[in-house]
N, C-alpha and C positions, 0 to 999 in steps of 0.2 A: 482619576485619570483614565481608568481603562473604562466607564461610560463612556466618555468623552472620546473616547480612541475606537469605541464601539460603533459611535454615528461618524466616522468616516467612512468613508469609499476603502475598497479591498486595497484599491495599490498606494494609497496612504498613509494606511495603517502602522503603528508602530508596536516591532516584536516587542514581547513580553519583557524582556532582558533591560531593553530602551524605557520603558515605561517605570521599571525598578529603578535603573540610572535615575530618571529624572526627580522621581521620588525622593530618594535618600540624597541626592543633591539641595531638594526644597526644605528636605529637614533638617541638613546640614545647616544652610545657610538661616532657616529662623532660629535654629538655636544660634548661629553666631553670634544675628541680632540682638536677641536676646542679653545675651554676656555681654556683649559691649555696653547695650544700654545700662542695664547695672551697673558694668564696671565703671560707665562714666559719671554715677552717680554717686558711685564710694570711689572716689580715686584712693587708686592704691591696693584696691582689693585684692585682684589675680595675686598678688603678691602674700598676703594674710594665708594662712593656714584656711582648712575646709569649717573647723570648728566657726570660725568667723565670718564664713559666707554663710553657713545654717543658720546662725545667729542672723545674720541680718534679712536672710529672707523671710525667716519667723517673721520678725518685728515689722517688716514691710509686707507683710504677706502677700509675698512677689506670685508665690503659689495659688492662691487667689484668686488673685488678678489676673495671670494666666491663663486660668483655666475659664474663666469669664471672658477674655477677650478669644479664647481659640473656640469655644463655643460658636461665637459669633462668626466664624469666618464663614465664608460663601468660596469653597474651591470651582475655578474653572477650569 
Protein backbone atom coordinates (compact mmCIF):
# COMPACT_ATOMS: atom_id res chain seq x y z
CA UNK A 1 0.00 0.00 0.00
CA UNK A 2 2.46 2.59 0.72
CA UNK A 3 4.30 1.96 -2.84
CA UNK A 4 1.18 2.52 -4.19
CA UNK A 5 0.52 5.61 -2.08
CA UNK A 6 4.21 6.61 -3.14
CA UNK A 7 3.12 6.99 -7.02
CA UNK A 8 0.45 9.33 -6.20
CA UNK A 9 0.54 13.03 -6.59
CA UNK A 10 1.37 15.08 -3.16
CA UNK A 11 -2.27 16.21 -2.51
CA UNK A 12 -3.65 12.51 -2.81
CA UNK A 13 -1.62 10.97 -0.95
CA UNK A 14 -2.74 9.13 1.98
CA UNK A 15 -1.26 9.90 5.73
CA UNK A 16 0.49 7.00 7.22
CA UNK A 17 -2.28 6.51 9.99
CA UNK A 18 -4.91 6.06 6.77
CA UNK A 19 -2.83 3.52 5.16
CA UNK A 20 -2.54 1.34 8.76
CA UNK A 21 -6.48 1.76 8.79
CA UNK A 22 -6.86 0.34 5.63
CA UNK A 23 -4.33 -2.45 6.27
CA UNK A 24 -5.48 -4.04 9.36
CA UNK A 25 -9.04 -3.62 7.94
CA UNK A 26 -7.83 -6.11 4.74
CA UNK A 27 -6.61 -8.30 7.30
CA UNK A 28 -9.40 -8.15 9.23
CA UNK A 29 -11.65 -9.07 6.82
CA UNK A 30 -9.44 -12.15 4.99
CA UNK A 31 -9.16 -13.63 8.23
CA UNK A 32 -12.96 -13.29 8.50
CA UNK A 33 -13.12 -15.08 5.18
CA UNK A 34 -11.21 -17.27 6.13
CA UNK A 35 -13.28 -18.64 9.46
CA UNK A 36 -16.44 -18.57 7.74
CA UNK A 37 -15.17 -20.64 5.02
CA UNK A 38 -14.16 -23.32 7.42
CA UNK A 39 -16.75 -22.84 9.54
CA UNK A 40 -19.09 -23.56 6.80
CA UNK A 41 -17.29 -26.53 6.02
CA UNK A 42 -17.50 -28.08 9.65
CA UNK A 43 -20.94 -26.88 10.64
CA UNK A 44 -20.87 -26.34 13.95
CA UNK A 45 -17.36 -25.60 14.58
CA UNK A 46 -17.21 -22.07 16.26
CA UNK A 47 -19.04 -23.83 18.68
CA UNK A 48 -16.41 -27.00 19.50
CA UNK A 49 -13.66 -26.19 21.76
CA UNK A 50 -9.97 -24.88 20.18
CA UNK A 51 -8.64 -28.58 20.74
CA UNK A 52 -11.10 -29.40 17.75
CA UNK A 53 -10.47 -26.71 15.31
CA UNK A 54 -6.52 -27.71 15.65
CA UNK A 55 -7.62 -31.11 15.12
CA UNK A 56 -9.21 -30.38 11.95
CA UNK A 57 -6.87 -28.04 10.54
CA UNK A 58 -4.19 -30.57 11.00
CA UNK A 59 -6.13 -33.06 9.15
CA UNK A 60 -7.14 -30.57 6.45
CA UNK A 61 -4.07 -28.82 6.36
CA UNK A 62 -5.89 -25.68 6.20
CA UNK A 63 -2.34 -24.25 7.05
CA UNK A 64 -1.02 -25.33 3.92
CA UNK A 65 -3.17 -24.28 1.76
CA UNK A 66 -3.08 -21.05 3.18
CA UNK A 67 0.07 -20.38 3.00
CA UNK A 68 0.06 -21.56 -0.78
CA UNK A 69 -2.73 -19.49 -1.81
CA UNK A 70 -1.39 -16.17 0.13
CA UNK A 71 1.84 -16.71 -1.69
CA UNK A 72 0.07 -16.20 -4.62
CA UNK A 73 -1.54 -13.08 -4.04
CA UNK A 74 -0.66 -10.06 -6.22
CA UNK A 75 -1.56 -6.79 -3.69
CA UNK A 76 -2.71 -3.56 -5.37
Amino acid sequence: MTEKNNQRSLDKRWPQERIDREAANMYYKFLVNIHDKISSNFKGLAKHDPNKWRHFISVNEILDQLEESVVKLDFE
